[in-house]
C-alpha positions as CSV (number, residue, x, y, z in Angstrom):
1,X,0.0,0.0,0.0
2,X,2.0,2.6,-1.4
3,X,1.8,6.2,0.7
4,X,0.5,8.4,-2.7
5,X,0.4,12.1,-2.5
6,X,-3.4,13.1,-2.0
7,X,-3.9,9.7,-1.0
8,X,-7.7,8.9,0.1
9,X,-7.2,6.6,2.8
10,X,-4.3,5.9,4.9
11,X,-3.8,2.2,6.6
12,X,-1.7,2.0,9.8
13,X,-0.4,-0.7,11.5
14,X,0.0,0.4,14.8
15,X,3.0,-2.1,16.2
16,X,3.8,-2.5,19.8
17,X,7.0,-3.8,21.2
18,X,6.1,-7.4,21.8
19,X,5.5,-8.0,17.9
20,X,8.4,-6.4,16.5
21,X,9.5,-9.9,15.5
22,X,6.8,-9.9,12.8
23,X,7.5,-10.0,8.9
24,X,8.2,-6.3,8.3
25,X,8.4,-6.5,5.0
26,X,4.7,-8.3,4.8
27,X,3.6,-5.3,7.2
28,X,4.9,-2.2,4.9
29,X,3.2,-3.8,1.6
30,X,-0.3,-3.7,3.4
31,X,0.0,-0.4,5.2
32,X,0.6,3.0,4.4
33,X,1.9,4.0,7.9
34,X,3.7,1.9,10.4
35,X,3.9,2.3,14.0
36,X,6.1,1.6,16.6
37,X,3.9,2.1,20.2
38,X,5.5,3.2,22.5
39,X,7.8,5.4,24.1
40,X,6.3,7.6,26.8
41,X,6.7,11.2,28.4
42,X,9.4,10.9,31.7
43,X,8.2,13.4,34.5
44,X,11.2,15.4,33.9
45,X,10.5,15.8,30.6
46,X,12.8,13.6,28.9
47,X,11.6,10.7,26.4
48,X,11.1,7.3,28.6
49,X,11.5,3.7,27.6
50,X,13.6,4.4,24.8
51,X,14.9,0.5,24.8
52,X,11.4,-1.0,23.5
53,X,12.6,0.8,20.2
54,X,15.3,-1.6,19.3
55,X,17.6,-1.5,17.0
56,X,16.5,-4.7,14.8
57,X,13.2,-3.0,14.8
58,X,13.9,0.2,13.9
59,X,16.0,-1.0,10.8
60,X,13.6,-3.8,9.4
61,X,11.2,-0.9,9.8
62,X,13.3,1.2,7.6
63,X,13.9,-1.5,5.2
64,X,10.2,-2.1,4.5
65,X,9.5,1.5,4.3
66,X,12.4,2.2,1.8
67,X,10.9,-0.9,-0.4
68,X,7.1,0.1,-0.1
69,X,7.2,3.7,0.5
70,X,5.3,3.1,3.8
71,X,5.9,5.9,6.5
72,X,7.3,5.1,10.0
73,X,6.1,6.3,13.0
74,X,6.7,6.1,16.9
75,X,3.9,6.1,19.0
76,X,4.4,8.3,22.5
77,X,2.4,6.8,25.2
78,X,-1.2,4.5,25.3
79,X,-3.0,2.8,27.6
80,X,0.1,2.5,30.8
81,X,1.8,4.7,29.0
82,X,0.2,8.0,29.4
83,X,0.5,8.8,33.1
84,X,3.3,11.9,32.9
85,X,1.4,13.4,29.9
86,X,-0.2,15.4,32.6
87,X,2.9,16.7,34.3
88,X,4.7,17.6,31.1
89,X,1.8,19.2,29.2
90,X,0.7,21.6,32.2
91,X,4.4,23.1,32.5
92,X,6.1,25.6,29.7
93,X,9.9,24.5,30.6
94,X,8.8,20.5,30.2
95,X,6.3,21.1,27.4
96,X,9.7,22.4,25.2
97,X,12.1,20.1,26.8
98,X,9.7,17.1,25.7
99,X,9.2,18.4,22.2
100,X,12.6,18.8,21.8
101,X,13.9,15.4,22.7
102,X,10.6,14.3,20.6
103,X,12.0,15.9,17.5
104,X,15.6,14.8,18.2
105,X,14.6,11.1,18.2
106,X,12.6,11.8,14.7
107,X,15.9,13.2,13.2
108,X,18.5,11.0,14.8
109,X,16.0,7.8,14.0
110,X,14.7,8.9,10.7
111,X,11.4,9.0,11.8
112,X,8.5,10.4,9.0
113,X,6.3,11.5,12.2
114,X,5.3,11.5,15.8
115,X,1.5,9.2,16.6
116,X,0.2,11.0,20.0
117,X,-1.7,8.2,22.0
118,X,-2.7,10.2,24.9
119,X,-5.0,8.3,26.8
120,X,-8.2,10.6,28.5
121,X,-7.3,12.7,31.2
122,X,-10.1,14.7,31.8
123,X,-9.5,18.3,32.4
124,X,-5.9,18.5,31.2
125,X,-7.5,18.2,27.4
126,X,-5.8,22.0,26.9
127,X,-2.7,21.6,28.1
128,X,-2.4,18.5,26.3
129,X,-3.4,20.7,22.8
130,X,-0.6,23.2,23.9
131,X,2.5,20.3,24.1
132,X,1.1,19.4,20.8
133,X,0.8,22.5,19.3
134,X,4.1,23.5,20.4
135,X,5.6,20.5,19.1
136,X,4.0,21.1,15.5
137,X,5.2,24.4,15.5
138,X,8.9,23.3,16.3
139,X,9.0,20.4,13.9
140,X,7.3,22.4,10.5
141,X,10.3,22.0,9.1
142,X,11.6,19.0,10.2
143,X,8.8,16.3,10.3
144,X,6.3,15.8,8.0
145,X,3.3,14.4,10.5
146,X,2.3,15.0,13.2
147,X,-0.7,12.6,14.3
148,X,-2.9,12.2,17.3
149,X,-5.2,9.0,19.0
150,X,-7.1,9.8,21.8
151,X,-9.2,7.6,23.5
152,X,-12.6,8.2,23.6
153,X,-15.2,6.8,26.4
154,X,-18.7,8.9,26.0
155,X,-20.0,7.2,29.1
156,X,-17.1,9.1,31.5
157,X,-17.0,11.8,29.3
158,X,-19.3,15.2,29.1
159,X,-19.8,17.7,26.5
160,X,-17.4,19.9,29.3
161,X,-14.6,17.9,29.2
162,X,-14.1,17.2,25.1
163,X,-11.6,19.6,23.4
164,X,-11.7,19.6,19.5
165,X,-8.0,17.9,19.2
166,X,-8.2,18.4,15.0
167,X,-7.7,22.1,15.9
168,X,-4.0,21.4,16.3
């Protein structure tokens, strides 16, 4: 599934750590976007859990995408994953530090975008739009995608608590 420009649909496979050892190459001929879940947001601001993204993965990844023009992504947080997204999206200094080391491990691992899987944490939906936003702004240049999954459960959520996150 060749990634066209103006492309109507877009197919991800969305790849967590424990089935890295899949056939790659199978994996980048059916998708358009793969990717790698998860890293997560570090209280200090730093990128966490940097070791599920190993090295074998990361290159078959490559591989696939260089022969089917798929686009590889790493995922930042998920469900167990999500818990500092709070503390590093309500505070400036961390918001930029985050999206810094966010955009550094895009560059440095060749990375065609960033897959947001912040999981609902009601009442920090703004603050949440702001790390994004900040991030986008930063990487205009330097990453081509920026994408967000938010989990959604209407029966905990009110009309109060939902922010419109396609206004990033």
């Amino acid at each position: 599934a060749r990634a066209a420009a103006g492309e109507l649909m877009r197919i991800g496979a969305y790849i967590p750590e424990y089935r890295f050892g899949l056939d790659w190459n199978r994996a980048g001929s059916r998708a358009t976007d793969l990717i790698l879940f998860s890293v997560e947001p570090a209280a200090d601001g730093t990128v966490a859990e940097l070791g599920r993204l190993t090295t074998d993965a990361l290159n078959a990844a490559r591989a696939a995408r260089e022969k089917h023009g798929t686009r590889l992504h790493v995922s930042i947080g998920g469900a167990g994953r999500s818990a500092n997204f709070g503390v590093v999206a309500k505070n400036a200094e961390l918001r930029k530090k985050f999206g810094m080391a966010l955009l550094a491990l895009a560059q440095v691992e060749k990375l065609d975008g960033l897959d947001f899987d912040w999981q609902a944490q009601i009442g920090n939906e703004n603050n949440f739009a702001k790390l994004v936003r900040g991030i986008k702004k930063a990487a205009r240049k330097r990453l081509p995608k920026l994408t967000v999954s938010v989990a959604g459960a209407p029966p905990r959520c009110s009309a109060r608590h939902t922010t419109p996150i396609h206004s990033v």
